[in-house]
C-alpha positions in Angstrom: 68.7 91.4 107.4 70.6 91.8 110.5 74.0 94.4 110.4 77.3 93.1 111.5 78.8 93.7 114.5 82.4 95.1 114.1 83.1 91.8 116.8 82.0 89.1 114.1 85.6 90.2 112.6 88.0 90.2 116.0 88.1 86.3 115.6 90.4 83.9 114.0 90.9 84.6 110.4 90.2 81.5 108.6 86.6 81.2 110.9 85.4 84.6 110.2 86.7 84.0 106.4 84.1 80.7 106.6 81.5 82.6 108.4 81.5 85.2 105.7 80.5 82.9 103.4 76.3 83.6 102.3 76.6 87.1 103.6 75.5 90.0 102.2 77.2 93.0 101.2 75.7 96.5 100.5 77.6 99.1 98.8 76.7 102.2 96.5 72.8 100.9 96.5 74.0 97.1 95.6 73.6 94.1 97.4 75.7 91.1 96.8 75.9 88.1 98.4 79.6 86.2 99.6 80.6 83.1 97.6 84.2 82.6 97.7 86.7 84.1 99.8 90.5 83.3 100.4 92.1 84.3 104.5 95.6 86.2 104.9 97.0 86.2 108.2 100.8 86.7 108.4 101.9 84.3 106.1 104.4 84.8 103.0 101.6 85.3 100.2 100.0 87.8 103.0 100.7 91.8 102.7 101.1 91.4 106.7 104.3 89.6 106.2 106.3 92.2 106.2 104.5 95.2 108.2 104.4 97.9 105.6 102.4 101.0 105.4 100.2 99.7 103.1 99.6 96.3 105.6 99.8 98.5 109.2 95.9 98.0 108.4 95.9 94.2 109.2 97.9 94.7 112.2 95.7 97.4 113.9 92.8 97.1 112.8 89.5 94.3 112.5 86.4 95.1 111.0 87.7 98.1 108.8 87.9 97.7 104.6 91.6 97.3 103.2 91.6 97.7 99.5 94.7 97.8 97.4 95.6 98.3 94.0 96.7 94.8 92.0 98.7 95.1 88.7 98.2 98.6 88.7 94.7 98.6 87.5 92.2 96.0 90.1 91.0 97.2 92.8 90.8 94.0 96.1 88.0 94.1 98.6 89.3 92.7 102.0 88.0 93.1 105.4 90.4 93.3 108.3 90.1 90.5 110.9 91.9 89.5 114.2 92.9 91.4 117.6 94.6 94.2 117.5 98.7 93.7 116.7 97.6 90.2 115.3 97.1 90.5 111.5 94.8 88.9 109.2 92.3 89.8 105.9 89.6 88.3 103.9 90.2 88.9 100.2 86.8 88.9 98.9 86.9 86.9 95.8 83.2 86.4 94.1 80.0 87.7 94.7 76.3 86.6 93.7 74.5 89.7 92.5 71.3 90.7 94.5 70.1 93.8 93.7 71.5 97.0 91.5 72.2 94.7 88.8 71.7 97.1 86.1 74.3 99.8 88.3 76.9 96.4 88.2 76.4 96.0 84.6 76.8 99.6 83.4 80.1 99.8 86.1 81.6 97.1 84.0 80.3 97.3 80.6 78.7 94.0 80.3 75.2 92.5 80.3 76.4 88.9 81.4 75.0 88.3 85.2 77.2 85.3 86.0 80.7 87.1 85.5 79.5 90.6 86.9 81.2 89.8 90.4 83.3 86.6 89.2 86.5 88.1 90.5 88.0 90.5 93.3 88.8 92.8 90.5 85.4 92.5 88.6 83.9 92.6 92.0 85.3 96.0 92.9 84.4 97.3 89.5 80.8 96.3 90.0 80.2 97.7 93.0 82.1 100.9 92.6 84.7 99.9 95.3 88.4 101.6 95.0 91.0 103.4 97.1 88.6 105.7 98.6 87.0 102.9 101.3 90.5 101.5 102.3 90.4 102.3 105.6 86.7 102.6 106.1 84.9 100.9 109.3 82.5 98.4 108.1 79.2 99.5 108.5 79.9 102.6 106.9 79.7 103.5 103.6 80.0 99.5 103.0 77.9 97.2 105.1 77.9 93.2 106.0 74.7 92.1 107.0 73.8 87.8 107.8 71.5 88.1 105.1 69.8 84.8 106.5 71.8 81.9 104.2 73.4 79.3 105.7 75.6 77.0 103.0 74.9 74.0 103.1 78.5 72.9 102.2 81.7 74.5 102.5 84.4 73.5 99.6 88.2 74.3 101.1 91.3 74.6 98.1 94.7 76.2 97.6 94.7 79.9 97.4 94.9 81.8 93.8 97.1 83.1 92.4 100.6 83.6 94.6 103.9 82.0 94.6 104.6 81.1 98.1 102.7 79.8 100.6 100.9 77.8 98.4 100.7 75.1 100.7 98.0 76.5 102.8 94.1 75.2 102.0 92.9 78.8 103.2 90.7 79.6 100.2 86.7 78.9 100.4 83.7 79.2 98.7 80.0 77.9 98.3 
């Protein structure tokens, strides 16, 4: 499996949130392939839409980890896209367990494959993800690799769960 580069993540949002789509992730000796992301850029359902502290992230930075804190309990795996001063995430929604299967299912109490990584939050719990990589280049202590898959076919929908900016067809998965 090839690593990477930190320049697969300086593009557009919405095509490195498509590209993303069959790779691999490794993280705390687990591997986990992408199967459904949704793309943030500045929008009103984005973090980056009013430049916070907790968003400064999207805006200087591409190629790093965000994580945040949902409901006060889920941990959200993004990766930081774009040039810098131009925001923009990909919210890592599911994953297809690889490898470290048993690790997943002991991290979230539950022998059932299928919903192990079903989820950003589930996802996060899986693999052991929280506050502590928000921040974090990629390639670091979490790594992308091609992992050799190309989907055959892209399916495009409304994002989940927000309130505004509904509108927008920026959520995909395989």
């Amino acid at each position: 499996m090839k690593l990477l580069a930190s320049s697969f993540f300086s593009r557009d949002t919405l095509i490195v949130a498509k590209e993303l789509l069959g790779k691999v992730i490794q993280v705390n000796n687990c591997l986990a392939r992408i199967v459904e992301v949704e793309a943030y850029k500045d929008d009103q359902a984005s973090h980056a839409f009013t430049k916070t502290e907790r968003s400064a992230l999207m805006y200087k930075t591409f190629g790093h980890v965000y994580v945040y804190l949902i409901y006060g309990m889920y941990h959200c795996l993004n990766f930081t896209t774009e040039k810098e001063g131009t925001p923009g995430a990909v919210l890592i929604r599911a994953l297809e367990p690889i490898s470290g299967i048993k690790k997943m299912q002991e991290r979230r109490s539950t022998l059932e494959v299928k919903n192990l990584c079903s989820g950003p939050g589930k996802l996060c719990q899986a693999l052991g993800i929280d506050k502590a990589f928000n921040g974090t280049k990629i390639g670091g202590k979490l790594k992308v690799y091609d992992g050799g898959f190309k989907p055959k076919k892209i399916e495009r929908s409304k994002r989940i769960g927000i309130s505004v900016a509904k509108e927008l067809d920026w959520r995909f998965f395989i």
